[in-house]
N, C-alpha and C positions, 0 to 999 in steps of 0.2 A: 840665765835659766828661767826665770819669773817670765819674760818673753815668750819664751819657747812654750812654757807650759798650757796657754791656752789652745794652740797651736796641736800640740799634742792632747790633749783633750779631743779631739778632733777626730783626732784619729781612729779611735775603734765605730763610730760613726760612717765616716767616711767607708771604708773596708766594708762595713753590711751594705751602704749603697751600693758602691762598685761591685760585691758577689751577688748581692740578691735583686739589684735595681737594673745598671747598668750591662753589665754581663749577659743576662736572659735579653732584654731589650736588643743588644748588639746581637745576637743568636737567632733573633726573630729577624731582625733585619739582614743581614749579611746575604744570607741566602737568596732573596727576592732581587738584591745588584748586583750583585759577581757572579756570572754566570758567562766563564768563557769572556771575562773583561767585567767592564762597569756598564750596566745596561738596565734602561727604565722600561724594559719592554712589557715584562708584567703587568705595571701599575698604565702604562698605556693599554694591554687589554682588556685591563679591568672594566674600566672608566668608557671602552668602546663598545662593549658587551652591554645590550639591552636589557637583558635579564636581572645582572648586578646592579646594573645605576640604577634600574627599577628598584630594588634593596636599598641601595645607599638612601632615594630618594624617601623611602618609605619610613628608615630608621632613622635620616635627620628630620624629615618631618615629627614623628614620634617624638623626638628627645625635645627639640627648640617647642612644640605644643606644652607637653607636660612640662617645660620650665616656665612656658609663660602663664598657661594657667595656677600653677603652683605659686609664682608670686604674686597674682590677681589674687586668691584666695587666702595664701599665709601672711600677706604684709598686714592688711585689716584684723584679721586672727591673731596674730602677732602682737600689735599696738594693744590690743584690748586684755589681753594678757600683761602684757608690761606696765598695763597702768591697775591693774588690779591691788586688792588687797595681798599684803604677801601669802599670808595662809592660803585665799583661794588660788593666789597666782601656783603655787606649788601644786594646789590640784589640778589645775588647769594645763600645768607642763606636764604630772605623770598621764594625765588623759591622753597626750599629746602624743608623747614617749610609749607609751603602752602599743602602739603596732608596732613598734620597731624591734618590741621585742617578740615577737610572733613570726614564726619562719615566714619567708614568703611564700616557700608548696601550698602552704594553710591557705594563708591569705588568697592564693589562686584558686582553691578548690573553690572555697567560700565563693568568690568571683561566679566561679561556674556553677556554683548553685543559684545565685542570682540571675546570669544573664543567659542561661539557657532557655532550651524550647519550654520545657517544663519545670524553667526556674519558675521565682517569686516575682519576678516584673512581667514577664508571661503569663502568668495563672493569676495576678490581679489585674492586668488591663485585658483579659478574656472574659472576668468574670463581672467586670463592670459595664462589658458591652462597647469596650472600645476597639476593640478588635476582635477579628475572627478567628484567625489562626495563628501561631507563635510566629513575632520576628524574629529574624536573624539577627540576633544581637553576638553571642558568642562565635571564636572562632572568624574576626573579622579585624581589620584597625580601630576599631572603636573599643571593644573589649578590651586592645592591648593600652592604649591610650587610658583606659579608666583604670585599669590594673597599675598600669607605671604611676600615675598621679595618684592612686591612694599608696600606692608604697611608698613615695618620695614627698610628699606632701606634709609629715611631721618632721623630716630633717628639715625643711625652708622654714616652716616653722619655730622649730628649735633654735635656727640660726639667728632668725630674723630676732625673735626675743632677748639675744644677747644681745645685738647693738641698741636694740630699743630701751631697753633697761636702763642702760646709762645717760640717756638724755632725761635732761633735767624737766619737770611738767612747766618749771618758770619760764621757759621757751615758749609754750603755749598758749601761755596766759599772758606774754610778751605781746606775738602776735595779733590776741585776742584783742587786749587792751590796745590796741594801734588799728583797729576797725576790723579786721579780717576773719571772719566766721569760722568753724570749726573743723571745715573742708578748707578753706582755702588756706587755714594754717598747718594743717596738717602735710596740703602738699607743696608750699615754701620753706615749711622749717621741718616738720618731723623725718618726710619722703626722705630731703637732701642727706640731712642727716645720718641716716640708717642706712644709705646709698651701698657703704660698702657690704653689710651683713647681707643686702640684697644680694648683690654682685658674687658672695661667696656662696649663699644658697641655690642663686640660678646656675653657678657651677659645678656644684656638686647636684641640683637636680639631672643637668642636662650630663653629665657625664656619668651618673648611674642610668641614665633611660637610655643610653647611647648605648652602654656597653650590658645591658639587662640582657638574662638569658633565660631563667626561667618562667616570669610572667609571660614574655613572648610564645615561648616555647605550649606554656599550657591555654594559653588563652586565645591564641592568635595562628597555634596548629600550624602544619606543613603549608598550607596557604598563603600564608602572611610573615614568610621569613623576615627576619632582621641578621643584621651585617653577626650578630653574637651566634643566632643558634644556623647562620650560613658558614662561620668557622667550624659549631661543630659539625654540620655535615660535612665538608669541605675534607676535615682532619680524620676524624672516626669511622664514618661512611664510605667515603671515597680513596683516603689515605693520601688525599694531596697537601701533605704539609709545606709545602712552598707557598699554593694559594692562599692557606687560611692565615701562614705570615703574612701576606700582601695585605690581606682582608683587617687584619690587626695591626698594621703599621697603617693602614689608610686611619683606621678610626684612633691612632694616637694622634695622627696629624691635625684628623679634624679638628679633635676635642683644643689643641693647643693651640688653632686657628680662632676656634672660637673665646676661647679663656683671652688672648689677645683684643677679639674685638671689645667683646664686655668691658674687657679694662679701657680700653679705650671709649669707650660711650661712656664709662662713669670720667674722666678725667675729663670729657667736654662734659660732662653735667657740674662737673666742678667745678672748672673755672666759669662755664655762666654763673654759677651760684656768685663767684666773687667778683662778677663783673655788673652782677644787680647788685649786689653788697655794694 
């Protein structure tokens, strides 16, 4: 019985997976291959359709950008936080945490008060004489690019300062005292180290930018579809719910395509670590 019981522990776990995970998943899928037999024919028009890969191109651009600039920015953000005093480091993390707790609508309008015709980046570089007439800033990939990176830019953040926290500062002052300057220690010992909170931050950046619908949506307009607000046209607009499943089985594949590679770029950064070691 002691056997069994963790086993069954398990169990009501398992059961929410399978009704609320597995089940929808298999419902979304089913439809897009049986169809009069097993057939990829679907997912072959997708991917031969100009218009769509034009999308896919545009929303994996988006996602892999704001993951890489998110950890250009939060890894340094990060370190400097983790080696803080504790009092300021806790200010430093509510700072941090504080957009995330602010819808994203907000956060988008805000956007558009900024990067409009007659936002504030407009009406101060008209007013200093550095342009004549408002850019096109809103309403384009760059908009949605600056939107997805300020939303997703205190999760990497947040991540990043857990793994960093636990490294010990005598690793640095290890290095230190072994000739190696405060850059170059930091990207031998602190970098490797923290590898994996990286690895978990750029996955969850890149799989909320992946599958983001409202920044898109208000910032980047009918213009500038991405694969999220192409399903909901696809389902609501049009009523082709077979498409918009195709459209959502492509962006799970990607996403676990790419969680794959990542893991695999950190397990070669690993073992070079142990093969300088």
């Amino acid at each position: 019985m002691k056997k069994k019981l963790p086993l069954l522990l398990l169990v009501p776990g398992l059961v929410l997976l399978i009704v609320f995970l597995v089940m929808p998943l298999l419902n979304i899928l089913m439809p897009t291959v049986f169809d009069n037999g097993i057939s990829l024919e679907k997912y072959i028009a997708f991917f031969k359709d100009e218009y769509y890969m034009k999308i896919f191109i545009r929303t994996l651009n988006i996602a892999l950008t704001s993951a890489v600039v998110c950890i250009v920015l939060g890894v340094p953000t990060a370190y400097f936080i983790s080696r803080c005093d504790k009092k300021w480091r806790s200010l430093l993390m509510a700072c941090s945490i504080f957009p995330l707790l602010t819808n994203s609508v907000v956060r988008s309008f805000a956007w558009i008060n900024i990067l409009g015709r007659n936002g504030v980046i407009n009406t101060l570089l008209m007013n200093m004489g550095i342009i004549e007439e408002p850019l096109k800033l809103l309403y384009t990939e760059f908009s949605i690019l600056v939107g997805t990176i300020y939303l997703f830019l205190p999760l990497m953040i947040v991540t990043v300062v857990g793994a960093m926290e636990n490294i010990d500062n005598d690793m640095m002052e290890a290095a230190e005292s072994l000739g190696a300057n405060r850059v170059i220690a930091f990207m031998k010992v602190i970098l490797p180290m923290s590898l994996p909170g990286i690895i978990v931050g750029g996955v969850l950046v890149f799989t909320g930018a992946l599958t983001a619908y409202t920044t898109p949506q208000l910032l980047g307009g009918n213009g500038n579809l991405v694969l999220a607000t192409l399903i909901y046209q696809r389902a609501m607009t049009i009523g082709d719910w077979t498409g918009a499943s195709v459209i959502a089985t492509i962006m799970i594949v990607t996403t676990i395509i790419v969680i794959k590679v990542l893991n695999g770029i950190a397990a070669r950064l690993d073992k070079r670590g142990e093969q300088n070691a």
